[in-house]
N, CA, C and O atoms as a MOPAC input file, in Angstrom:
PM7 MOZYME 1SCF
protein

 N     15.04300 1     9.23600 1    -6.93900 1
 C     13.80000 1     9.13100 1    -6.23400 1
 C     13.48900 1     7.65700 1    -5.96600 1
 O     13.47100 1     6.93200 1    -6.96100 1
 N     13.20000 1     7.00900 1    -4.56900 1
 C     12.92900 1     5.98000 1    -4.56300 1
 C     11.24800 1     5.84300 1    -5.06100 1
 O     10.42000 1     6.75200 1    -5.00500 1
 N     11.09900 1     4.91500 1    -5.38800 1
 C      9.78100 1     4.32400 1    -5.65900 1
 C      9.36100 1     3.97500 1    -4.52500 1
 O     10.32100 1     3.71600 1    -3.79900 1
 N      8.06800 1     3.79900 1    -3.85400 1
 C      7.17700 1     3.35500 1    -2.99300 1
 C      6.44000 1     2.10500 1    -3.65700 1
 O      6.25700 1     1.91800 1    -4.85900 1
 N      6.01300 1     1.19700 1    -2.45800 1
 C      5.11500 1     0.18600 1    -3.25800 1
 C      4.12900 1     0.18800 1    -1.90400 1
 O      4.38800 1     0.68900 1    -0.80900 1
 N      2.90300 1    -0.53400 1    -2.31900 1
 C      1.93700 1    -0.48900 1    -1.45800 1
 C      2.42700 1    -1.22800 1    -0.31900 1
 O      3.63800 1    -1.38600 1    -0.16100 1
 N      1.49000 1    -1.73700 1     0.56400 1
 C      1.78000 1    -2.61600 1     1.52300 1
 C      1.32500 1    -4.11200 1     1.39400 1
 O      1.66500 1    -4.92900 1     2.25000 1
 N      0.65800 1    -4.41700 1     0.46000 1
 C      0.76500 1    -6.01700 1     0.16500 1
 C      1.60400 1    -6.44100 1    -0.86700 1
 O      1.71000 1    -7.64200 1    -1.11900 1
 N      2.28600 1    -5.48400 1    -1.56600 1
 C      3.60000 1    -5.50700 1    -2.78200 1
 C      4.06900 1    -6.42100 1    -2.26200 1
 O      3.64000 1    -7.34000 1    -2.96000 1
 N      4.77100 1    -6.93800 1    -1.37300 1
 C      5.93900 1    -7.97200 1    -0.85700 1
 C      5.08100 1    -9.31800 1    -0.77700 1
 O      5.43400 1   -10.37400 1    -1.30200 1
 N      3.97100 1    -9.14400 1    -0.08600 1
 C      3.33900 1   -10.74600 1     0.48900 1
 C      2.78000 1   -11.08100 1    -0.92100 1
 O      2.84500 1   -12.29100 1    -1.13800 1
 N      2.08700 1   -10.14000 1    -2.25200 1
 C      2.03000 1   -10.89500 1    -2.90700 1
 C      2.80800 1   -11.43100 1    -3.87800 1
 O      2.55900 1   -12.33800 1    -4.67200 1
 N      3.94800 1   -10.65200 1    -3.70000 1
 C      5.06300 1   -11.32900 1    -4.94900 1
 C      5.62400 1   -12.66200 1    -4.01700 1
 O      5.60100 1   -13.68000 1    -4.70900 1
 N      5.95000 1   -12.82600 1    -3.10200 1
 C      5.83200 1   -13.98600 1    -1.33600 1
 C      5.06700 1   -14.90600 1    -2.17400 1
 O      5.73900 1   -15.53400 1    -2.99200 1
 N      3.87500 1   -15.11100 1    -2.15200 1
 C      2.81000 1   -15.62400 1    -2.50800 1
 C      3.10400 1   -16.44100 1    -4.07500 1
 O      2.92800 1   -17.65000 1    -4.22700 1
 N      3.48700 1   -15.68700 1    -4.94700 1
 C      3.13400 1   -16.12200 1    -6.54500 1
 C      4.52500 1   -16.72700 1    -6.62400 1
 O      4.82700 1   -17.36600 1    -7.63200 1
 N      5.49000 1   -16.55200 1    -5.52000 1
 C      7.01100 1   -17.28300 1    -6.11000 1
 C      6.47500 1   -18.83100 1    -5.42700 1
 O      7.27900 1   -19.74500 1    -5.60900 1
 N      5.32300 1   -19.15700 1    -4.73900 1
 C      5.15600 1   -20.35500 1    -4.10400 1
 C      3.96400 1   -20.77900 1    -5.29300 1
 O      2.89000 1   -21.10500 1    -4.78700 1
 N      3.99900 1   -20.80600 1    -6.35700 1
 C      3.24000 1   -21.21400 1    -7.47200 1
 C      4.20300 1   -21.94500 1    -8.41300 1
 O      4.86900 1   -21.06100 1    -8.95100 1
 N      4.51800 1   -22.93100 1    -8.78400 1
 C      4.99200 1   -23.60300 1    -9.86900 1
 C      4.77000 1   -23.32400 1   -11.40700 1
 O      3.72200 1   -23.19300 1   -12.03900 1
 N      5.67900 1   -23.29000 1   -11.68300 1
 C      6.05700 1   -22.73300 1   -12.92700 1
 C      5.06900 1   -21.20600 1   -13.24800 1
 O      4.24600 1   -20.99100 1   -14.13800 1
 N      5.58400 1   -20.27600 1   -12.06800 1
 C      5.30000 1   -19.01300 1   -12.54800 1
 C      6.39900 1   -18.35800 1   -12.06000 1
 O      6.99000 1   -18.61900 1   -11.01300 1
 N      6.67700 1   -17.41700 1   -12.92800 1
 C      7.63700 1   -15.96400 1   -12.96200 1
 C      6.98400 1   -14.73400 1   -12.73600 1
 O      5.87500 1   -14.38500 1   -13.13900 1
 N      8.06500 1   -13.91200 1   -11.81800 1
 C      7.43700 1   -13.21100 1   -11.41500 1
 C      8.35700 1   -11.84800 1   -11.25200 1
 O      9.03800 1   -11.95000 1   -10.23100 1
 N      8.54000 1   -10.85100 1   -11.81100 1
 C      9.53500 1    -9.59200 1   -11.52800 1
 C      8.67400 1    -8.50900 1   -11.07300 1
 O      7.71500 1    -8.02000 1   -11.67000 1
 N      9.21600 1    -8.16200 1    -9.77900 1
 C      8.95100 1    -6.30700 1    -9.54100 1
 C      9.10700 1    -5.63800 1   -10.53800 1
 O      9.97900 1    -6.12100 1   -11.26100 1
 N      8.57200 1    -4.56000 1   -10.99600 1
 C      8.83000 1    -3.40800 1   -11.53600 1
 C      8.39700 1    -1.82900 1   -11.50800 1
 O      8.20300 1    -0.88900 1   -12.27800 1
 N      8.37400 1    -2.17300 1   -10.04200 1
 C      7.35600 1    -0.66000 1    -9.41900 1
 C      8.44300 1     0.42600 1   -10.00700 1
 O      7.99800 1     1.39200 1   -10.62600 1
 N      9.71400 1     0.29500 1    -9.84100 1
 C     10.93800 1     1.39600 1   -10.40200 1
 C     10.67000 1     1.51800 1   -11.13800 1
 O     10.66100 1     2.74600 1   -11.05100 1
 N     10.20400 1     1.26700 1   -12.46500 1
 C     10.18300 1     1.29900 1   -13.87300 1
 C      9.49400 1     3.29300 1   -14.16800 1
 O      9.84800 1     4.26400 1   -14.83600 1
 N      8.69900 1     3.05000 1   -13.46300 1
 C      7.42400 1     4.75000 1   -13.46300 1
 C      6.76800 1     4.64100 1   -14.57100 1
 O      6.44600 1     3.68400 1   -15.27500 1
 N      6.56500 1     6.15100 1   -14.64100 1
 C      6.10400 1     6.56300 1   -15.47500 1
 C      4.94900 1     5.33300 1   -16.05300 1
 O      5.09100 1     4.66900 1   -17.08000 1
 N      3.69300 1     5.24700 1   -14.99600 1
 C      2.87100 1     4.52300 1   -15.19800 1
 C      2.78100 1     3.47000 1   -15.14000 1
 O      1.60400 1     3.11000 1   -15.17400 1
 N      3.76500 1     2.38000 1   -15.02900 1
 C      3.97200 1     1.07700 1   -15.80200 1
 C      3.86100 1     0.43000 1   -14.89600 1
 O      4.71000 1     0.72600 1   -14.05400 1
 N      2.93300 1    -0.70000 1   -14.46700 1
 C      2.07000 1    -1.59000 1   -13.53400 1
 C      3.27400 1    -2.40100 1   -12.55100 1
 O      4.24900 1    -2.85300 1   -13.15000 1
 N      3.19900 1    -2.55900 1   -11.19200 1
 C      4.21000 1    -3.00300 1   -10.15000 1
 C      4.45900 1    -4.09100 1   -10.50800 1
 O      5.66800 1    -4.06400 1   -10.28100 1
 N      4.19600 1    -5.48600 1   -11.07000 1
 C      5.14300 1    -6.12800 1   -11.18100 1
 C      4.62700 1    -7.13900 1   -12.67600 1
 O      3.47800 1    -7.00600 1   -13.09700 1
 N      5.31900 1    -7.82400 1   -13.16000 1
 C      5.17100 1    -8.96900 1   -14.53100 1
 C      5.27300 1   -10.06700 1   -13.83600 1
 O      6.01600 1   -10.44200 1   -12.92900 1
 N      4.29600 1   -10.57200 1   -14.48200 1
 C      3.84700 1   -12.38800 1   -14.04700 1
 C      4.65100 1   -12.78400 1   -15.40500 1
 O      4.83200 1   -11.74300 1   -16.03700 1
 N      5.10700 1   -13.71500 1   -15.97000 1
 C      4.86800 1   -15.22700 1   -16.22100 1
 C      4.22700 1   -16.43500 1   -16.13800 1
 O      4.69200 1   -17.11300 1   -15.22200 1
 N      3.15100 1   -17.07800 1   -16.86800 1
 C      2.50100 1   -17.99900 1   -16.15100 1
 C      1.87400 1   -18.60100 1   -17.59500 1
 O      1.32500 1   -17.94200 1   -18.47800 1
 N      2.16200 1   -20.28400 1   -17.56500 1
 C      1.32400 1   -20.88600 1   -18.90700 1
 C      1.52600 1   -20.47200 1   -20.00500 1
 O      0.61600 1   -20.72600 1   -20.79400 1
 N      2.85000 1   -19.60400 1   -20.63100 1
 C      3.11900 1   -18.62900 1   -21.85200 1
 C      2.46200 1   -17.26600 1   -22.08700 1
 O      2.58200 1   -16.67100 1   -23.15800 1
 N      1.73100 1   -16.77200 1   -21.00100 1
 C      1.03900 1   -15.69300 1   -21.20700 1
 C      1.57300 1   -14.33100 1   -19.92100 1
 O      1.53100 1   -14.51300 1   -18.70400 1
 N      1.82900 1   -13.62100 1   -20.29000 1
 C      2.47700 1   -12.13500 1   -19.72400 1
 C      1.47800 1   -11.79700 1   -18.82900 1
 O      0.39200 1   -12.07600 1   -19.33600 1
 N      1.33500 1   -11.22600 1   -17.50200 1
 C      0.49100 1   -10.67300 1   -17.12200 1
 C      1.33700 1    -9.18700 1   -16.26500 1
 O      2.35100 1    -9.35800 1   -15.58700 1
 N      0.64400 1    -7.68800 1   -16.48000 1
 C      1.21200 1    -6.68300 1   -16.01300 1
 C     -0.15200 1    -6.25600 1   -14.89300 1
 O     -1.37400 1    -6.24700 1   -15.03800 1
 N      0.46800 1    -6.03500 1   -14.12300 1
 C     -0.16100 1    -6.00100 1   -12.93900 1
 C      0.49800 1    -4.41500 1   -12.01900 1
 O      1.65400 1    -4.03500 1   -11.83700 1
 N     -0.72000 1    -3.86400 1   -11.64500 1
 C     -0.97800 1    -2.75900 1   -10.91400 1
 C     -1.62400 1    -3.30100 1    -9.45600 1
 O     -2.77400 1    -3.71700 1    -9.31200 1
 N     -0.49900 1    -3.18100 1    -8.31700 1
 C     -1.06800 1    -3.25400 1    -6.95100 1
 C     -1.62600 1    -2.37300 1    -6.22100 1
 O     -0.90800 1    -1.44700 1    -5.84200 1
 N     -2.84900 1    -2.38800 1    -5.86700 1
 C     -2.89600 1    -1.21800 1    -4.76200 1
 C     -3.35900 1    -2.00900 1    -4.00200 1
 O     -3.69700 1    -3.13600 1    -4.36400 1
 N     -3.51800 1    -1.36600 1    -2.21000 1
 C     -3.83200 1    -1.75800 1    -1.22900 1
 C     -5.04700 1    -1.54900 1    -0.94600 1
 O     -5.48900 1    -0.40300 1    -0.86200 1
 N     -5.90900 1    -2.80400 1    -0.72100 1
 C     -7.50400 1    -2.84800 1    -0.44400 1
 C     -7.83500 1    -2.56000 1     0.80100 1
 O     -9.00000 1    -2.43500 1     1.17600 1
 N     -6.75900 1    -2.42600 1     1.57300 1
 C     -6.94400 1    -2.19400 1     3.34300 1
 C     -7.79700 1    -0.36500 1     3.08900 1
 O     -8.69600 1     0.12200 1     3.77400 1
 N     -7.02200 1     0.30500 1     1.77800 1
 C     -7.04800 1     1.51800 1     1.89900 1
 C     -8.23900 1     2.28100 1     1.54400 1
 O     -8.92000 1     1.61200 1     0.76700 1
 N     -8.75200 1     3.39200 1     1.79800 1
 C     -9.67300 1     3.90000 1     1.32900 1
 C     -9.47000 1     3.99500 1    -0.15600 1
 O     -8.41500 1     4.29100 1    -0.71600 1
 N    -10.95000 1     3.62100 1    -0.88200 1
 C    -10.91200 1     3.83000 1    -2.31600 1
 C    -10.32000 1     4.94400 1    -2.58500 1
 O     -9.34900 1     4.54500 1    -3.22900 1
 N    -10.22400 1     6.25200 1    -2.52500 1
 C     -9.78600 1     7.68000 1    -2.87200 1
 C     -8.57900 1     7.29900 1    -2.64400 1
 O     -8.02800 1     7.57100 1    -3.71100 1
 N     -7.58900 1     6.73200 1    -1.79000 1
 C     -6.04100 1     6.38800 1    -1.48700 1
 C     -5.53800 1     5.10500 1    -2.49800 1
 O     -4.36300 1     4.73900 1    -2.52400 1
 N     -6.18300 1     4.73000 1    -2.99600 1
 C     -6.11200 1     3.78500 1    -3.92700 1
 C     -6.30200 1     3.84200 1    -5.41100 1
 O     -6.21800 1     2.79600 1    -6.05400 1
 N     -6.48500 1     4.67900 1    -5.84800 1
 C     -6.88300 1     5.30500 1    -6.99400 1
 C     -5.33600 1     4.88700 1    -7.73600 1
 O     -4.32500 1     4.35500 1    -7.27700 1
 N     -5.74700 1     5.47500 1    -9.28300 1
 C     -4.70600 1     5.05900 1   -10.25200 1
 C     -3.87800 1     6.70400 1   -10.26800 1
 O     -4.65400 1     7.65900 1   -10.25700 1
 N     -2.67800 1     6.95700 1   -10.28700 1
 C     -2.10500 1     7.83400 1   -10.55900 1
 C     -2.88200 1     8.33900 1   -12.30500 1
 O     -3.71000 1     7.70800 1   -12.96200 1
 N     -2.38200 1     9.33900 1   -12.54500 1
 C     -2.19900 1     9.98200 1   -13.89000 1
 C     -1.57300 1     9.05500 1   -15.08600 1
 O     -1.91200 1     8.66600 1   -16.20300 1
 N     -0.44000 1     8.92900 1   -14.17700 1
 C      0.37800 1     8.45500 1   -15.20400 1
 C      0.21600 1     6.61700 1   -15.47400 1
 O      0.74300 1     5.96400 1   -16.37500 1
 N     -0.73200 1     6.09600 1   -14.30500 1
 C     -1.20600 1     5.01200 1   -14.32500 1
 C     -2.40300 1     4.58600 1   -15.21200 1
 O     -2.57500 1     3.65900 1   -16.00400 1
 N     -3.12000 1     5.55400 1   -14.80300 1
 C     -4.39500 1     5.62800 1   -16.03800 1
 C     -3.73000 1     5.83000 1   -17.58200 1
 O     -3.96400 1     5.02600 1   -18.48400 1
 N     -3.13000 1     6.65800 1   -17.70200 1
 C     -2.52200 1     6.85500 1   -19.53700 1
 C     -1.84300 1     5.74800 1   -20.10200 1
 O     -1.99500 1     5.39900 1   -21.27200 1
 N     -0.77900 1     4.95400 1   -18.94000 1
 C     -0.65300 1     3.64700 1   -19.38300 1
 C     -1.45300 1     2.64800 1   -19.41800 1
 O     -1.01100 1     1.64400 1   -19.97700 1
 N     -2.45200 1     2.60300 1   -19.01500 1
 C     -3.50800 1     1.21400 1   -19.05500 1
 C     -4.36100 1     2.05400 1   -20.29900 1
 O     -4.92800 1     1.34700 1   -21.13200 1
 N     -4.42000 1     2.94400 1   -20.38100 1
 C     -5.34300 1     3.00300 1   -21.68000 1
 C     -4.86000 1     3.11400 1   -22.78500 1
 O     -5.65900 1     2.84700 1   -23.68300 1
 N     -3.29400 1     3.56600 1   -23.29000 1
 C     -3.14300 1     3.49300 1   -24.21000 1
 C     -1.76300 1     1.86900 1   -24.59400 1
 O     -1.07600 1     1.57200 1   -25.57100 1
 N     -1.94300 1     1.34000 1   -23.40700 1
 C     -1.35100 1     0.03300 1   -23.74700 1
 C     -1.72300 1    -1.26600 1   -24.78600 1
 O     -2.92100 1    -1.52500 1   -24.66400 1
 N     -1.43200 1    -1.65500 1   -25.21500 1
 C     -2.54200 1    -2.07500 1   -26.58600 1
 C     -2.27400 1    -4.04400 1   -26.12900 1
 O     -2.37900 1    -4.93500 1   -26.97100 1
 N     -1.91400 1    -4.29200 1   -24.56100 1
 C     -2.04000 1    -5.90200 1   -24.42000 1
 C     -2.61500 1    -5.62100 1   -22.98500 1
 O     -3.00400 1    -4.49300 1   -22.68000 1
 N     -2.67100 1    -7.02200 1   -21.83400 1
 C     -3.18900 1    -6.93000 1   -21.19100 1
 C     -2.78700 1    -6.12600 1   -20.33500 1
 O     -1.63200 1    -5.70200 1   -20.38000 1
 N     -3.92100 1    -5.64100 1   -19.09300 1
 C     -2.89500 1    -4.89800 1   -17.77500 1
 C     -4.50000 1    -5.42800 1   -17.16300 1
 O     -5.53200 1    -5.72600 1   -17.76400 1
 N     -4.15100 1    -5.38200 1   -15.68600 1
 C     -4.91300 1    -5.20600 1   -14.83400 1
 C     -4.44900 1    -4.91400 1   -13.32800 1
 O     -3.36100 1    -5.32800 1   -12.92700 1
 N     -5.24700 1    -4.24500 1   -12.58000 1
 C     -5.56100 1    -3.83300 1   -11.02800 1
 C     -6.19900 1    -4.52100 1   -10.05000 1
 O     -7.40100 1    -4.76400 1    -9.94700 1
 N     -5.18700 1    -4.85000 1    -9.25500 1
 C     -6.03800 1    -6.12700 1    -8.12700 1
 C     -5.18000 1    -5.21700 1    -6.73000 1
 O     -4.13400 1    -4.58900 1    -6.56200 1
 N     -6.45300 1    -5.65800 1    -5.89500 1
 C     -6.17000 1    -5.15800 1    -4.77600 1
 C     -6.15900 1    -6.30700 1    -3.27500 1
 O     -6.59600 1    -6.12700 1    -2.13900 1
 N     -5.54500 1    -7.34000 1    -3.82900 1
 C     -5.20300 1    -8.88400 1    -3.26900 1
 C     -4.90100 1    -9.76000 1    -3.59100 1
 O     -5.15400 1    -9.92600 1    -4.78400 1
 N     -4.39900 1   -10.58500 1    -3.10400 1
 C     -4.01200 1   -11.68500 1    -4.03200 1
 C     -4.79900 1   -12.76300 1    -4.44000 1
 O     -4.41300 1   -13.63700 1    -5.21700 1
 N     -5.75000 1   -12.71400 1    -3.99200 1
 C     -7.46200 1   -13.81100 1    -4.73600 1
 C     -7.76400 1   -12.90100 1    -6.04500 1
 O     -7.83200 1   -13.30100 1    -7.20800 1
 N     -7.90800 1   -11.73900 1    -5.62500 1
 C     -8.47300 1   -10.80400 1    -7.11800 1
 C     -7.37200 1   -11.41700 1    -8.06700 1
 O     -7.86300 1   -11.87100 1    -9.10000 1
 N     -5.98600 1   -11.54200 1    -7.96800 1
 C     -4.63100 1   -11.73600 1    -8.67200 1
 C     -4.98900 1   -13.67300 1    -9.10200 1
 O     -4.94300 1   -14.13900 1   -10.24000 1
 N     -5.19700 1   -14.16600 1    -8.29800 1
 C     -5.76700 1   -15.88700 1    -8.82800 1
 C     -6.46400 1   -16.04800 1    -9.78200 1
 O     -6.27500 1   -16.91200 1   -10.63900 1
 N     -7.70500 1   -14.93800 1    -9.76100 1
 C     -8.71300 1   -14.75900 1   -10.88100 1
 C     -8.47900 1   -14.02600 1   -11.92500 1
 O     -9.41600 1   -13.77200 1   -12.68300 1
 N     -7.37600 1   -13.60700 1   -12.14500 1
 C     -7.10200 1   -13.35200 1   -13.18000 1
 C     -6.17100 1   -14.31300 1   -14.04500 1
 O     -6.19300 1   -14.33700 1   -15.27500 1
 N     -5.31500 1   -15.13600 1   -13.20900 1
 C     -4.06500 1   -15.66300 1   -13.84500 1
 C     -4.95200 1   -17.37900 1   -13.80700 1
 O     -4.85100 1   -18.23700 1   -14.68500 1
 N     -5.43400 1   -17.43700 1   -13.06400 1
 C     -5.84900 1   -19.28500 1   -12.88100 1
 C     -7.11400 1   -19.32000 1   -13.50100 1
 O     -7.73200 1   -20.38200 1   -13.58400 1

């Protein structure tokens, strides 16, 4: 089964490889809940869930299996729906 990623998936991983000294891996394949891609940045991990803000809230929503991983994950995760929301979290 291929994985799908939203439609700003590409411009913002685009985006965070033009940041100095940050790392950055896809991992939308991974499933079974587990947030589209891992930052690197300043020694601190960040797991990150993309959705697209173009989209209606109801089309944007967290899967099932998205919600069970952010709640029973016991470090950070968060959901940004741009890449400014994504600044304010990491800068």
């Amino acid at each position: 089964m291929i994985k799908r990623t939203d439609s700003n998936h590409a411009e913002i991983i685009k985006a965070l490889r033009k940041i100095p000294n940050l790392s950055v891996f896809s991992t939308h394949e991974v499933g079974k809940g587990f947030p589209d891609i891992v930052i690197g940045y300043k020694g601190i991990n960040y797991l990150i869930e993309i959705k697209d803000g173009k989209k209606s809230p109801s089309a944007r929503k967290l899967t099932d299996a998205e919600i069970e991983f952010h709640l029973n994950w016991k470090g950070q995760t968060a959901v940004i729906k741009n890449f400014d929301e994504l600044l304010e979290i990491i800068l």
